[in-house]
C-alpha positions as CSV (number, residue, x, y, z in Angstrom):
1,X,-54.1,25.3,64.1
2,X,-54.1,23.1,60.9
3,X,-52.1,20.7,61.8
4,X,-54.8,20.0,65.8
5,X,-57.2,17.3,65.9
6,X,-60.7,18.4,66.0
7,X,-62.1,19.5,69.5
8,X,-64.9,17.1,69.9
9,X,-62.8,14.0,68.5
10,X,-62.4,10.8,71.0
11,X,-59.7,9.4,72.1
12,X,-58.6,5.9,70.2
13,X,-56.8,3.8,72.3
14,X,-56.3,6.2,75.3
15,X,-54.2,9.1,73.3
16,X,-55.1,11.5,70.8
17,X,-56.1,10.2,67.4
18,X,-52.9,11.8,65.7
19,X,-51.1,10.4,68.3
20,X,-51.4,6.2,66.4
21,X,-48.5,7.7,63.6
22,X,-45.0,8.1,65.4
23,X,-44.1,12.0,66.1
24,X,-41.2,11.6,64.0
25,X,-43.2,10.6,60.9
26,X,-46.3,13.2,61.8
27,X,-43.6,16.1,61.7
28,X,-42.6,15.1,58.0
29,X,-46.3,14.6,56.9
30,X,-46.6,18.4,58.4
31,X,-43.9,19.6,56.6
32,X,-44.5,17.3,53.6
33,X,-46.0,19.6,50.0
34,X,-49.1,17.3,49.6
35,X,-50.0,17.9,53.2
36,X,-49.7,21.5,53.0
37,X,-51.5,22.1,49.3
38,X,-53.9,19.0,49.2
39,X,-55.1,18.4,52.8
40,X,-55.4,22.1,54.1
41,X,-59.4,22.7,55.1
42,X,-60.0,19.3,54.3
43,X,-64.0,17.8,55.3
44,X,-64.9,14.0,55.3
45,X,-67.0,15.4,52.2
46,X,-63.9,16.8,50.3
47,X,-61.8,13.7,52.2
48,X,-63.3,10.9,49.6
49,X,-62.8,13.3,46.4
50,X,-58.9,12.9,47.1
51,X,-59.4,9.5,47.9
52,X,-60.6,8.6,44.7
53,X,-57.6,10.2,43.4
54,X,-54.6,7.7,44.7
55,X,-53.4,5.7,42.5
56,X,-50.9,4.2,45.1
57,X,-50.1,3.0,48.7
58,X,-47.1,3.3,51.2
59,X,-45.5,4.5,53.9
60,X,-42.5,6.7,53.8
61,X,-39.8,6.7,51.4
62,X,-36.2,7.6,50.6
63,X,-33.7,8.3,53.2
64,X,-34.8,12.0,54.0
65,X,-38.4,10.4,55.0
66,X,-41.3,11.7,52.3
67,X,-45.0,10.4,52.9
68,X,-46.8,8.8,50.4
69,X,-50.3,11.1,49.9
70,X,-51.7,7.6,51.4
71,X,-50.5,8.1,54.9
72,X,-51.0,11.9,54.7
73,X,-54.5,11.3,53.6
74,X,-54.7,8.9,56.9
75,X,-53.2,11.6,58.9
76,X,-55.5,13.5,58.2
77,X,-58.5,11.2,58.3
78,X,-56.9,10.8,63.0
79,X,-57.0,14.1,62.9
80,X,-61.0,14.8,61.6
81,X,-62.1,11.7,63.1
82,X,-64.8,11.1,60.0
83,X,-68.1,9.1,61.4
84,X,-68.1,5.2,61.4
85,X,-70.4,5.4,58.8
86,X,-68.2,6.9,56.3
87,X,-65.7,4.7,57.1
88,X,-67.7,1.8,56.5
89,X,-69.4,3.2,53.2
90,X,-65.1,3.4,52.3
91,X,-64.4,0.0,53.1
92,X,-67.8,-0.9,51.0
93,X,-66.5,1.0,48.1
94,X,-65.9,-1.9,45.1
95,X,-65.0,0.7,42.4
96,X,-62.3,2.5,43.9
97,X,-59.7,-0.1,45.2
98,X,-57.8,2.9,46.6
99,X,-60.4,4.0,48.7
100,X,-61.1,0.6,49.9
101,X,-57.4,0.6,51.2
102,X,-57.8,3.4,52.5
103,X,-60.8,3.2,54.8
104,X,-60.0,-0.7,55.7
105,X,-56.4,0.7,57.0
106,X,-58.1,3.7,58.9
107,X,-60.2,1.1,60.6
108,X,-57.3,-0.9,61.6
109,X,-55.6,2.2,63.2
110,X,-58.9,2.8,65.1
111,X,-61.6,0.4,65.2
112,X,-62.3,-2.4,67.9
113,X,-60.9,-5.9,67.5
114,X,-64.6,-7.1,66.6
115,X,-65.1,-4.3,64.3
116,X,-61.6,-4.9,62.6
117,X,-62.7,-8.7,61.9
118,X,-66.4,-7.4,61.0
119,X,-65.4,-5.3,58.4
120,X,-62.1,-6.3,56.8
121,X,-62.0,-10.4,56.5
122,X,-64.8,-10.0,53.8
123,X,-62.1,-8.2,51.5
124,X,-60.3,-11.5,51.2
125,X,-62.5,-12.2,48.8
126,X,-60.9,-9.5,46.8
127,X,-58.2,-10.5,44.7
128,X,-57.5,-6.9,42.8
129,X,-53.8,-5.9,42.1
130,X,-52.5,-2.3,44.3
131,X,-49.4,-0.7,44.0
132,X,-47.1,-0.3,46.8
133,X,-44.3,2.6,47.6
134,X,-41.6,0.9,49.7
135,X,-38.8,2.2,51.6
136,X,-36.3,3.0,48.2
137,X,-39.7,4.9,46.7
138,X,-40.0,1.5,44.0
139,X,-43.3,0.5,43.5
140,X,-44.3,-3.3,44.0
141,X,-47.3,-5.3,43.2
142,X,-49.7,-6.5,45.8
143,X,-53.1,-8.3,46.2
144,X,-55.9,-6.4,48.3
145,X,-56.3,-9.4,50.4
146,X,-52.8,-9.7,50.6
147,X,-52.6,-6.4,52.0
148,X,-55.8,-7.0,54.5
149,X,-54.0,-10.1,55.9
150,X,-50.9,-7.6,56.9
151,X,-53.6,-5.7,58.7
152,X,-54.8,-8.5,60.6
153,X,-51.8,-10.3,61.5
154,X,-48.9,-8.0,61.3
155,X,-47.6,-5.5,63.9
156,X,-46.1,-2.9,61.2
157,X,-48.1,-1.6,57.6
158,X,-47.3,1.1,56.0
159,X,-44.2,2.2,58.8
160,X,-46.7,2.7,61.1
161,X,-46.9,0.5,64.0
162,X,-50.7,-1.2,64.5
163,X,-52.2,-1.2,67.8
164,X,-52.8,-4.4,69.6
165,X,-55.9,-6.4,68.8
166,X,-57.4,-9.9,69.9
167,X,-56.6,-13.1,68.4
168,X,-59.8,-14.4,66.4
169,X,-60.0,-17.6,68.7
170,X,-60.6,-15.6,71.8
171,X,-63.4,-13.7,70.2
172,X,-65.0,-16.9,69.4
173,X,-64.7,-18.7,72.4
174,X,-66.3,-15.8,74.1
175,X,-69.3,-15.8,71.5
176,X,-68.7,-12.2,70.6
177,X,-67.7,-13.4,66.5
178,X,-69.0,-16.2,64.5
179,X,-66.7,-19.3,63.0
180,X,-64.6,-18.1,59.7
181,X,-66.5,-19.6,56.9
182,X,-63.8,-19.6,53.9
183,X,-65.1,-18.8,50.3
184,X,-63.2,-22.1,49.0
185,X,-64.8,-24.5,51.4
186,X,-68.1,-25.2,49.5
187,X,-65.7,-26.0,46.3
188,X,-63.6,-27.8,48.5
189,X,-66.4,-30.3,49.4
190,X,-68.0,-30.4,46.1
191,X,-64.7,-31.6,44.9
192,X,-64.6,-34.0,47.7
193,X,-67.7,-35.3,47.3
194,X,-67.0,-36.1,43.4
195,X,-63.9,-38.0,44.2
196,X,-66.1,-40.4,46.6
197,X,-68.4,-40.9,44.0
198,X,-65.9,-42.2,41.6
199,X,-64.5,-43.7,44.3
200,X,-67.4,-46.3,45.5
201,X,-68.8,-46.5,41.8
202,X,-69.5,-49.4,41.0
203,X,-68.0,-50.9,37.5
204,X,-70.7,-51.9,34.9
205,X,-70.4,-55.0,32.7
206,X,-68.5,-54.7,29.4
207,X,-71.2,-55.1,26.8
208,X,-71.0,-56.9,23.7
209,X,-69.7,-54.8,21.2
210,X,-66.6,-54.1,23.7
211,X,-66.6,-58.3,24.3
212,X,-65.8,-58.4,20.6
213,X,-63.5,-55.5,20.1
214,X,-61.5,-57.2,23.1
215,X,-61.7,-60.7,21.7
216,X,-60.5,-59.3,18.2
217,X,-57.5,-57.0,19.9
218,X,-56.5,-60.7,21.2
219,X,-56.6,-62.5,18.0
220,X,-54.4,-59.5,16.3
221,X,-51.9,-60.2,19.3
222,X,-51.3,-63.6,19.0
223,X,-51.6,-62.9,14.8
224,X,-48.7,-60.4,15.5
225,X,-46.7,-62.8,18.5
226,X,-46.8,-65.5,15.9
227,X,-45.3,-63.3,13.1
228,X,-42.5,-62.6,15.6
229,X,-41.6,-65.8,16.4
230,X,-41.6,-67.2,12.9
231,X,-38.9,-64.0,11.9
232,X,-36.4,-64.9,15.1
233,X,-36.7,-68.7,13.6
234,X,-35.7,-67.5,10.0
235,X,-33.4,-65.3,11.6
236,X,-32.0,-67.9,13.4
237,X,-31.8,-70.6,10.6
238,X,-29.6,-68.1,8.4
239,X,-27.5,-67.4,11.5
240,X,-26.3,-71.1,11.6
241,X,-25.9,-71.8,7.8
242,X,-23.7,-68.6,8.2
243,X,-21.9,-70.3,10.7
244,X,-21.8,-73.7,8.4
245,X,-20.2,-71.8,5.7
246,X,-17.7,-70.1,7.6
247,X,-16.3,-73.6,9.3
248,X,-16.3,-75.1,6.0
249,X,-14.0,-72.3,4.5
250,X,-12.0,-72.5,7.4
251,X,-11.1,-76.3,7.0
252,X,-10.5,-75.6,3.3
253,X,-8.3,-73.2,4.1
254,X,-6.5,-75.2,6.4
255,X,-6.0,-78.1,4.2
256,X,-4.4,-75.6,1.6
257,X,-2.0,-74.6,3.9
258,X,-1.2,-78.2,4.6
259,X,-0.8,-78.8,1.2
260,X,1.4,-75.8,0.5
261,X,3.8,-76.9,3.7
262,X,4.1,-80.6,2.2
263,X,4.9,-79.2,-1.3
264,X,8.1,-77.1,-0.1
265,X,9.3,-79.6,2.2
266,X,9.5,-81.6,-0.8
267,X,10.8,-79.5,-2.6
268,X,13.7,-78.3,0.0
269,X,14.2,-82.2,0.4
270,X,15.2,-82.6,-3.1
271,X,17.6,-79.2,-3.5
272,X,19.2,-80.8,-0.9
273,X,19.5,-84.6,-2.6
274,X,20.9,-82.1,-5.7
275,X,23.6,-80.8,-3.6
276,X,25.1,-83.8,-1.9
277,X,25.0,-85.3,-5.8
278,X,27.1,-82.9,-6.8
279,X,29.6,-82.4,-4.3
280,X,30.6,-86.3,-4.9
């Protein structure tokens, strides 16, 4: 009897409410210790007290399949079928992130493609940080409008498979939902509307002061180019008196040796003279 949706609940989508969360996973939420201590005799009144106490989203986890208390809490949420207006007063909630989650993914399950848009694209706007249980029970960091965007647009949150809803375009062809109006658009076109500005400006005439300061910056310049030049010529005159210098050594060098070469061919010339003497 615990484990029946209520007698005067609606259908949601053609099936039983319960029916939206795979039998497979339903049977281990049933069996599951939160399920069976926490959610017994739950109301929608008692429902938001354990709300406000998750502190974490997810699916199921580890290989033999345990359910976070988030989808138990969900479970349970098919099977009492709460009003729309406690739903909505969830998805309203701004000091309980959790509960936010909570209501915004119980809308998904079960709302109306125009009551899905309606209600969750103005939680793009928020930016908090939630913790996330995947498959190998680690927890992971996510952005609430991160995790409203995998409502809208994927097929699969929370290993639970989403039912089918209507592409935004079709709505608003039909006139049933209004164009999306981004929160960053105005900033966008303040930001563009700054950049024309600077952009057709028009330049005002240097004034005096700044005439002087440019004509002095000039004069500094040329003071400085001038400087410059004058140390390459000094540079340069050394350079070639080095040069001078070094040709002149050479050549007196040179003539040395020539010296030096005349001296012993001399000097063999007459040991030889010597020789020839004596032998006669």
């Amino acid at each position: 009897m615990a484990n029946r949706t209520v007698k005067d609940a609606k259908s949601v989508h053609g099936t039983n409410p319960q029916y939206l969360i795979e039998k497979i996973i339903r049977s281990r939420i049933y069996d599951s210790k939160y399920w069976k201590e926490e959610c017994f005799a739950l109301t929608a009144e008692l429902l938001v007290d354990k709300a406000m106490e998750l502190r974490y989203i997810g699916g199921v986890h580890s290989g033999n399949i345990k359910p976070a208390p988030f989808l138990c809490l969900t479970l349970k949420m098919l099977q009492i079928q709460p009003e729309k207006d406690i739903v909505v007063e969830f998805i309203k909630n701004e000091e309980f992130k959790y509960v936010r989650a909570l209501g915004a993914y119980y809308m998904r399950l079960t709302g109306s493609s125009l009551d899905c848009y309606k209600y969750l694209e103005p939680l793009y706007n928020d930016n908090r940080k939630l913790r996330r249980q995947n498959r190998q029970a680690e927890f992971e960091l996510v952005h609430m409008d991160e995790f409203i965007d995998e409502l809208l647009r994927g097929d699969r949150v929370c290993d639970v498979i989403l039912p089918r809803i209507q592409k935004r375009i079709v709505l608003e062809e039909n006139n049933e939902l209004d164009a999306k109006v981004s929160a960053l658009e105005d900033d966008l076109d303040e930001e563009i509307e700054l950049e024309d500005d600077n952009k057709y400006r028009l330049e005002e005439p240097p004034k005096k002061e700044e005439k002087e300061r440019h004509k002095d910056k000039k004069r500094e310049r040329s003071k400085s180019r001038s400087r410059s030049r004058e140390r390459h010529r000094d540079k340069d005159k050394d350079k070639h008196r080095r040069d001078k210098d070094k040709d002149k050594r050479d050549r007196k060098d040179k003539d040395r040796k020539r010296d030096d070469d005349k001296r012993r061919d001399e000097e063999r010339r007459r040991d030889d003279d010597r020789r020839k003497d004596d032998r006669r």
